[in-house]
N, C-alpha and C positions, 0 to 999 in steps of 0.2 A: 238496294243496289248490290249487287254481286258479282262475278267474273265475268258471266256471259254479258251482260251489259256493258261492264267496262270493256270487252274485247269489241261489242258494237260500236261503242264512242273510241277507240282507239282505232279501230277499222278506217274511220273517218278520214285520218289523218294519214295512212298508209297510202301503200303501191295498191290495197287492192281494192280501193273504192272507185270505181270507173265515173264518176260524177264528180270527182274533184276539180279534174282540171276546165273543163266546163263551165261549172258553177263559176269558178276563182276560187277557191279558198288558196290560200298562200302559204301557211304554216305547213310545217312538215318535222317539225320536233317538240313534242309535248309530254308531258306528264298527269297520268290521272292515276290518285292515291285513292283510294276507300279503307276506312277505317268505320268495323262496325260499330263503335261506340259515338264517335262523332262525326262519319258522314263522309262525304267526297271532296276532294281537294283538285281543284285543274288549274295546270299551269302553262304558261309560254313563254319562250324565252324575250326579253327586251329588244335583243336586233331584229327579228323577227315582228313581234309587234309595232315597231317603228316604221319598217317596209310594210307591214298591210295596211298602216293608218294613210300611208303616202298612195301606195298602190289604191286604194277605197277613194281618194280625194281626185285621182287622175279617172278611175273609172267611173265614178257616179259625177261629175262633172259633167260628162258627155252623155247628153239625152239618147243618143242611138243607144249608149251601153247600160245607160238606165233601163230603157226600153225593153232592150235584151233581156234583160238581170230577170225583170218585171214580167216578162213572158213565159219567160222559161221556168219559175216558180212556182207561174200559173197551172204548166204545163204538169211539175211536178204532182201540187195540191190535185190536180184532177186525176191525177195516175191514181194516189190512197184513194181519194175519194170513192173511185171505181172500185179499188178492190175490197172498202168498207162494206160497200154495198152488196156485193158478191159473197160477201163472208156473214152478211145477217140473214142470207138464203138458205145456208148449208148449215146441218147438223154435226158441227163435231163429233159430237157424242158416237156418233155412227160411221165415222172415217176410219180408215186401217189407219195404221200408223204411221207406217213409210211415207203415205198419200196426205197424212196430217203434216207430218215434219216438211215435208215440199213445202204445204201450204204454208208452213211458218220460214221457211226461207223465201218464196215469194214476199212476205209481207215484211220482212226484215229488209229485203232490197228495197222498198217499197218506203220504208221509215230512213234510209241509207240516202234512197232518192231526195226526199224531204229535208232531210236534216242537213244534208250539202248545203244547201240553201241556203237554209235557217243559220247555218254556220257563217256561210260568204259574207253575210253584212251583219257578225257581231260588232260590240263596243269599238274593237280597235281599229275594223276597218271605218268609222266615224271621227274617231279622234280631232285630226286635221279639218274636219271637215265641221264639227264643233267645235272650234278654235278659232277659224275663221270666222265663223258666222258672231260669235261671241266677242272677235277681237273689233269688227263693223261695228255690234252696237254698242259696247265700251265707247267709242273712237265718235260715235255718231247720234247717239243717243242718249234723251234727257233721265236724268236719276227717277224723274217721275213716270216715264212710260220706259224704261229699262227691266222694271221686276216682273215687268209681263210678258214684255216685248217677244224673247224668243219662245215661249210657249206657244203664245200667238203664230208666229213667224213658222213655226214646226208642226202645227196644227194638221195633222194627215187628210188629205183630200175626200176620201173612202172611209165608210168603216169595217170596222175591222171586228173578228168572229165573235169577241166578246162585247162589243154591241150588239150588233143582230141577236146575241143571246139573249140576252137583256132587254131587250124588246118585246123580243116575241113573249118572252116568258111574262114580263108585264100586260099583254094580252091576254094570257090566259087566265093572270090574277084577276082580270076584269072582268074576265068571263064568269070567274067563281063565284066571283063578287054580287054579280048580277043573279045569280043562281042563291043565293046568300046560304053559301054554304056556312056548316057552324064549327066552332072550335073542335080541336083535338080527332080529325078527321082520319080515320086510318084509309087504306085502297079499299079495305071491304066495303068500309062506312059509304065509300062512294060509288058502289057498283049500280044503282039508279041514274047516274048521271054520267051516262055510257060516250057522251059525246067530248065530255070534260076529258073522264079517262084517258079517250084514244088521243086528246089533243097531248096531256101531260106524256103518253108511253112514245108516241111521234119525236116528241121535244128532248125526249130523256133518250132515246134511240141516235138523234143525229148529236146531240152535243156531249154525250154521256164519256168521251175519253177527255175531254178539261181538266177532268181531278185525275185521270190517271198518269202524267206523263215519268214523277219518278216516285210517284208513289201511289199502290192501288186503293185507290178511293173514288169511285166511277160516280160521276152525279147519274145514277141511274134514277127509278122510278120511283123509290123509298127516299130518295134525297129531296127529289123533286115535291113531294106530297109532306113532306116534313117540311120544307121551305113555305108550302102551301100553306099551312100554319101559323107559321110564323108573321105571315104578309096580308093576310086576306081581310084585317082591318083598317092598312094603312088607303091613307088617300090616294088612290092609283092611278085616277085621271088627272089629281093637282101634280103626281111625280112626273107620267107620260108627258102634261104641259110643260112643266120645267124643264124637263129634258131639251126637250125641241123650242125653247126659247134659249137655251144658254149655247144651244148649237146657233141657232142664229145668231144670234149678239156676237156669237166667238168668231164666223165668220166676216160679221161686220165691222169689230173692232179689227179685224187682222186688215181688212181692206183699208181702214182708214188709217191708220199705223203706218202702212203702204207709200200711202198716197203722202201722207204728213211728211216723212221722211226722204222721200225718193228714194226709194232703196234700189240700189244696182240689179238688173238683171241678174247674176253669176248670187249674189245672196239672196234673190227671190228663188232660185235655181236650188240653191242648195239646202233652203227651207223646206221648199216640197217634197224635197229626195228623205230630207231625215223624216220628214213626218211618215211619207207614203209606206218608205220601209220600215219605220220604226211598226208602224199597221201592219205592212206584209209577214216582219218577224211573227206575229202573234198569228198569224191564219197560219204559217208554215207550220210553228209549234203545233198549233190544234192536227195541222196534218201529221206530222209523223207522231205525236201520241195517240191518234187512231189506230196507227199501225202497231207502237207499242203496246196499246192496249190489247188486239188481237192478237197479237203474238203473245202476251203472257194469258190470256184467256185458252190459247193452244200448249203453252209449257205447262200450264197447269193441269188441263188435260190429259198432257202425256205422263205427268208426274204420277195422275193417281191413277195409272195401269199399272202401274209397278211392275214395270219392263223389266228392272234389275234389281236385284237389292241397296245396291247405292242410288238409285235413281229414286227419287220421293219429293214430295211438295219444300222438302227441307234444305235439299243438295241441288235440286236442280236449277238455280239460277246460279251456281259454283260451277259446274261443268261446262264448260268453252263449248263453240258451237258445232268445232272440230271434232271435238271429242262426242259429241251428243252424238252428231251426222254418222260417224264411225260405227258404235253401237246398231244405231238404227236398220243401216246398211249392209253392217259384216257381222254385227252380233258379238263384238268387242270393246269392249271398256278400258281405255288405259290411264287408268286412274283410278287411285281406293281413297280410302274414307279418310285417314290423316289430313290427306292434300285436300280435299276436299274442306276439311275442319279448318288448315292452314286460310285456304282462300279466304272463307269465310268471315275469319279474323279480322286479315288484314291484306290487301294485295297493292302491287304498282304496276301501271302500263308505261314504259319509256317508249317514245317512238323518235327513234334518231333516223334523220334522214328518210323518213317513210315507211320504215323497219320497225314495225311494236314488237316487244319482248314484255314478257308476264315473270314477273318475282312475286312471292307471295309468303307469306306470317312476320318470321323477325329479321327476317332479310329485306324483305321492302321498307321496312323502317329507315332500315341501315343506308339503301340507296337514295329514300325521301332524303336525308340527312344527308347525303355526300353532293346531292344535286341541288336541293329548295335551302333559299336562305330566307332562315325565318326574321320576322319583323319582332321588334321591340313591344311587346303587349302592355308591357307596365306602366300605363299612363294613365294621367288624368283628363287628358280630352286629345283629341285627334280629330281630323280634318277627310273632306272628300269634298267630289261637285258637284253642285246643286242640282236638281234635277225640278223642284216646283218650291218655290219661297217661303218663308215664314218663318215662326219662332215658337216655340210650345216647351213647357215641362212635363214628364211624365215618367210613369213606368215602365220597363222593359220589359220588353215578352220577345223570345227570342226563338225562332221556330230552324231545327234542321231537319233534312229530310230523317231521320232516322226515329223520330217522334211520333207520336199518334199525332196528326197533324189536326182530326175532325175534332181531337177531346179537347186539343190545345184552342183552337178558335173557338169551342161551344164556351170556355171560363176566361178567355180574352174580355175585357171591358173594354166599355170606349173607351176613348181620349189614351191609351196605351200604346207604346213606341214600339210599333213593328220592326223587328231586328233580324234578318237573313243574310245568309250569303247571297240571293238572288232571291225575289220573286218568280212564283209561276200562278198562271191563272187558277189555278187551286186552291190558293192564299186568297184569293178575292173576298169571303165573304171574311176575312180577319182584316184583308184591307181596309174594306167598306166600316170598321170600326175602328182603325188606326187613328191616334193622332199627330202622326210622324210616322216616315220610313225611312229606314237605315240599311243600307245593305254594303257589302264587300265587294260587290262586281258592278259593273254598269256602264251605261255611257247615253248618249241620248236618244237609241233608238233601242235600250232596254224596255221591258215589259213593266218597271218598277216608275222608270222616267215618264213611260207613258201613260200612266195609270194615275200616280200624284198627278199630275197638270189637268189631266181630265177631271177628279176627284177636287182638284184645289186644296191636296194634304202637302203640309211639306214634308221635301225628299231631298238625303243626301245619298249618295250611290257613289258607287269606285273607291270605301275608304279601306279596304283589304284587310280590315283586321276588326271589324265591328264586332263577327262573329265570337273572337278572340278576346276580347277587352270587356264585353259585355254578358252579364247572366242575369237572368229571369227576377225581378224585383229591383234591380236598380234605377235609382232616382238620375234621369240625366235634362240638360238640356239642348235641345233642338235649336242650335242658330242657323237656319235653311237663308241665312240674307247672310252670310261669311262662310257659311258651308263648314261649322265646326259644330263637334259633340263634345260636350263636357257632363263628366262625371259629377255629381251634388254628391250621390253617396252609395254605396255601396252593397248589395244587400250581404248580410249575413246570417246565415245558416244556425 
């Protein structure tokens, strides 16, 4: 993460993203800190996220503006998808410059388009609206079908990109399978079995930006064939059946759940809205890290022409977009290598009123500090909301983006307490050996909520300071039935 991305996510929030009002997003005063040692910080103000929890309960109430929400997302996802497609046609390698950097400001608008979206029905626009639905079944429901209940209840209609990925990709393990390919396959090893190939480069082609959104690790075609590996003794037809049996049964307890109950229309209404979008957040994500992905496939590009002496694979995600565009155009640089170093360090985006402003090294410290008030870390257990039930001990493993995120999941063990500030589909296969997940952000139509209830791991989410309290070997326990973490012990160094 660097300048020019924080000035992307801070664009968001401003006067100059013409998709805002649109979309809905509500917010108009925000903070985004990055510190290269430990990561990015995004904050909102309380009154602020109070009005879009209320605002999100009056809009997604009303099926017309559901409907809307639901369309117009669609509309977004299919604009990337278009210019995904258009951009695996063309030869960067051989564009002029001027004609490459258009192409990356189309595709930034493009990620701009997407990521409104993706914004409009975060956590807080849900709030109230899982509140309600959790104060019904409190109020209405027996302790015995209570710890499933609203899972059930939020179960998204549609699936969403990281199913379909996972499907198909289970197909082609069965195709290998059937092919009985042998251990430790490299691409050459498999250039006989020309049909496999084109199925894996097809598969690695459309879904290959999942690991890119904030950090570059593209499930390309070496990730794929390495996963190949790892999977191609497991029972693949006994996993495909289980699949598609727990999908039934999930659809069939929620109907009788239903039915048992009476449940009101207005919280059958509000169940399918968090499920639907908790689903749509994840196809939106996959859409604008398409674009993000293309667009740094382009900064990277333009980095190693070495257009300027400050301009290199090292500065270039330091330099505003402003300032790139300027260069590009007039063949001006206003900015040298200090500021550049400064950003690097450490910067803050304030957006007051719509208005972003950029401070950056030990002055943005200064302003985090004048503006963010920090929480109490020094505890022995702390609290968030449950997002999928249970109870587990284990060890922590604690991932920020600023990590080797692929070395950290290759020495993850099972049964090991995934600890983020948020989930991204990236994390998946550190998921898929979690025995618990903890993260700082959330709400019920997070990627984290969605993914433990599907999974059947327990999850707390929303406790704001996990990242804070917790480092890499600590003994804690998982009470996902109270929604608290307690510390057993400590690791030490």
């Amino acid at each position: 993460m660097g300048v020019l991305w924080g000035e992307v996510t801070a664009s968001n929030f401003s006067n100059l993203n013409k998709y805002k009002e649109k979309a809905g997003v509500q917010e108009k005063n925000v903070i985004f800190f990055n510190d290269s040692k430990t990561g990015s910080e995004f904050y909102n103000l309380n009154e602020e996220l109070i009005s879009s929890s209320e605002y999100g309960l009056k809009r997604f109430s009303s099926e017309v503006e559901f409907n809307r929400y639901i369309a117009e997302s669609n509309i977004a996802m299919a604009h990337a998808n278009k210019l995904y497609e258009l951009f695996l046609q063309k030869n960067i390698k051989e564009t002029e410059s001027k004609k490459l950097f258009n192409l990356f400001l189309k595709h930034m608008d493009g990620f701009t388009y997407a990521y409104t979206y993706f914004h409009a029905c975060q956590p807080q626009y849900f709030y109230k609206i899982e509140e309600k639905i959790k104060n019904w079944i409190d109020d209405n429901v027996s302790e015995e079908d209570r710890l499933d209940f609203f899972g059930f209840l939020t179960t998204p209609s549609e699936k969403d990109v990281l199913k379909k990925e996972e499907e198909e990709w289970l197909e082609i393990l069965l195709y290998a399978k059937k092919l009985g390919i042998k251990e430790s396959q490299t691409l050459e090893d498999l250039e006989e079995h020309t049909e496999l190939i084109e199925m894996i480069r097809k598969h690695a082609d459309k879904y290959i930006s999942l690991g890119t959104a904030e950090v570059f690790t593209p499930w390309n075609v070496e990730y794929y064939i390495k996963i190949l590996n790892e999977k191609k003794h497991t029972d693949i037809e006994k996993i495909i059946k289980n699949k598609r049996e727990k999908q039934d049964n999930s659809r069939k307890h929620k109907d009788e759940l239903i039915k048992k109950y009476s449940l009101p229309d207005e919280i059958i209404w509000l169940g399918k809205v968090a499920g639907d979008i908790g689903s749509k957040r994840i196809d939106l994500r996959f859409a604008w890290s398409m674009m993000s992905h293309t667009a740094q496939l382009i900064l990277n590009e333009l980095a190693e022409r070495k257009l300027h002496e400050h301009i290199n694979i090292n500065t270039i995600y330091n330099i505003k977009i402003s300032e790139l565009q300027d260069y590009i155009e007039n063949d001006i640089l206003h900015i040298n290598i200090d500021e550049i170093n400064k950003r690097k360090d450490k910067f803050i985006y304030v957006v007051t009123d719509c208005v972003a402003d950029l401070i950056t090294g030990v002055d943005s410290m200064k302003k985090r500090s004048e503006l963010v008030e920090d929480y109490n870390i020094d505890v022995k257990q702390f609290s968030g909301s449950i997002a999928c039930r249970g109870k587990i001990i284990g060890k922590v493993i604690k991932f920020n983006w600023t990590d080797s995120l692929v070395e950290k999941m290759e020495h993850m063990e099972f049964g090991d307490i995934l600890v983020a500030g948020q989930t991204r589909p990236q994390l998946m296969p550190a998921i898929k050996k979690a025995g618990a997940i903890v993260t700082d952000e959330g709400g019920i139509t997070s990627h984290a909520a969605i993914v433990s209830r599907e999974l059947g791991v327990p999850c707390i989410i929303g406790t704001k300071i996990a990242t804070k309290v917790l480092t890499d070997g600590d003994m804690v326990e998982i009470d996902a039935i109270k929604g608290i973490i307690k510390i057993i012990n400590k690791w030490k160094n």
